[in-house]
C-alpha positions in Angstrom: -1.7 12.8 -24.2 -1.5 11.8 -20.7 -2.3 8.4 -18.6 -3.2 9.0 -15.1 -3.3 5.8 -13.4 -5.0 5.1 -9.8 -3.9 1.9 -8.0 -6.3 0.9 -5.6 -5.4 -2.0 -3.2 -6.8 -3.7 -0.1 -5.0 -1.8 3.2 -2.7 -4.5 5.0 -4.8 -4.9 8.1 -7.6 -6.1 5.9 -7.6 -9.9 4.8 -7.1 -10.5 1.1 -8.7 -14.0 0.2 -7.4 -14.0 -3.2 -3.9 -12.8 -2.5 -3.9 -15.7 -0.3 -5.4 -18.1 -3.3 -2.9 -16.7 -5.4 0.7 -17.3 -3.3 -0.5 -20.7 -2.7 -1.1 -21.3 -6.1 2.1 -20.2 -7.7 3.8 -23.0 -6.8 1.6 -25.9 -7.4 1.6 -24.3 -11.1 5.4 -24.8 -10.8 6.7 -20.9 -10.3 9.8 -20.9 -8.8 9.5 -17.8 -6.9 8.2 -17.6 -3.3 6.8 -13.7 -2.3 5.9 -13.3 1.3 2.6 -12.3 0.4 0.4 -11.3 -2.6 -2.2 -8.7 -2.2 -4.5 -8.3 -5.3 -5.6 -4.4 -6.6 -7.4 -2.8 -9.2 -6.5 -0.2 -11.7 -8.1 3.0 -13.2 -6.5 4.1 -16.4 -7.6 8.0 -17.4 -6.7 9.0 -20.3 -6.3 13.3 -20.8 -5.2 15.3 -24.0 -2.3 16.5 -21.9 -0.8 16.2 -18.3 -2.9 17.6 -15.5 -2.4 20.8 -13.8 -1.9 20.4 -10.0 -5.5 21.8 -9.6 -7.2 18.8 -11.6 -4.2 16.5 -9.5 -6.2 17.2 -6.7 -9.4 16.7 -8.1 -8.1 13.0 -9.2 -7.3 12.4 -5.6 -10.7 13.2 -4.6 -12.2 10.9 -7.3 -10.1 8.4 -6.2 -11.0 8.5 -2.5 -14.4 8.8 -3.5 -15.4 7.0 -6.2 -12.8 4.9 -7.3 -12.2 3.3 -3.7 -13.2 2.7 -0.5 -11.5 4.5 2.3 -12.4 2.3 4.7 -11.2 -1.1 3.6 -8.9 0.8 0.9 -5.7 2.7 -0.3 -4.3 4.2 -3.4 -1.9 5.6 -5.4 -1.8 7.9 -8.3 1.0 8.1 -11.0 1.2 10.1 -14.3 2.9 9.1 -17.5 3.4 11.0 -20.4 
């Protein structure tokens, strides 16, 4: 089996309200680390019976700039793991 996981994140031009929410939160809750910004994301998990030929690679990406985010406001990435 194979995990083919899409990361889909706000581009940086585009404000991110609850990344914002988020850094100025962590230390009010007493986190003792400071990161320059936080920018929140979603994640697509597909599962296959075996890693995917370059052919259904491309296909992913398609999906993924498709369906599985907006191009407009949106980027990804795409790893594989065995």
């Amino acid at each position: 089996m194979a995990k083919v996981i899409v990361d889909v994140v706000l581009k940086d031009e585009i404000l991110d309200p609850q990344g914002d929410a988020i850094s100025r939160a962590l230390p009010r809750m007493g986190f003792t680390f400071s990161p320059m910004s936080v920018r929140q994301g979603k994640s697509f998990i597909l599962t296959l019976e075996k890693s995917p030929s370059a052919a259904e690679l491309e296909d992913i990406k398609k999906a993924a700039a498709t369906l599985l985010s907006n191009p407009v406001i949106e980027t990804f990435t795409i790893r594989v793991e065995n």
